[in-house]
C-alpha positions in Angstrom: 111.0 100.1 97.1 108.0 100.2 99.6 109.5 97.1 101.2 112.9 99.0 101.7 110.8 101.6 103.4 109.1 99.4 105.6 112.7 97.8 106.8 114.2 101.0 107.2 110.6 102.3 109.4 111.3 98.5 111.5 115.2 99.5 112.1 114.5 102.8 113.6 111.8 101.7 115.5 113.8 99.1 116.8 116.9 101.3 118.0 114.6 103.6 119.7 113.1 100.6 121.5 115.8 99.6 122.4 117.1 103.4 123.3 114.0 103.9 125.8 114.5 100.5 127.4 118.4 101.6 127.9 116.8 104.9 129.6 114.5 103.2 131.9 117.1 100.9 133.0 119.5 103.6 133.6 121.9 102.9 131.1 122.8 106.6 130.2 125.7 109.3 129.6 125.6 112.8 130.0 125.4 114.9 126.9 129.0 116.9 127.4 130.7 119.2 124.7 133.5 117.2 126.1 131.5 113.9 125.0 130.9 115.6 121.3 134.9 116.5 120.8 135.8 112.9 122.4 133.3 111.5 120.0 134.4 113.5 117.2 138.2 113.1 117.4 137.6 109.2 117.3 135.6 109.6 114.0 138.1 111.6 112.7 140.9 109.4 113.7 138.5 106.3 112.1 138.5 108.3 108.5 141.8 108.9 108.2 142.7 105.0 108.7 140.2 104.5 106.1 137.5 102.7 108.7 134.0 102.1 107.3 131.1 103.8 108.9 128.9 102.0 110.8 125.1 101.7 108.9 123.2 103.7 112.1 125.6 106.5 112.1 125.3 107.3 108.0 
């Protein structure tokens, strides 16, 4: 169990690495509601085919 902690502590760490080195490099998008709905509808559309959900967005 403590090892499953300590691999799901490396995997976050890791993404938000890798997130601040995207920001620094410039490698953004801005934060729209019209971002959220696009972003929404194509999850929705995903569940209804019967897609699986990636492991970082659970």
């Amino acid at each position: 169990m403590l090892e499953d902690e300590r691999m799901r502590l490396s995997s976050i760490e890791f993404a938000l690495a890798k997130g601040e080195a995207d920001i620094r490099a410039g490698h953004t998008v801005r934060y729209t509601p019209g971002l959220m709905k696009e972003s929404s509808e194509k999850g929705k559309r995903a569940a209804l085919k019967g897609d699986p959900v990636k492991a970082d967005v659970r």
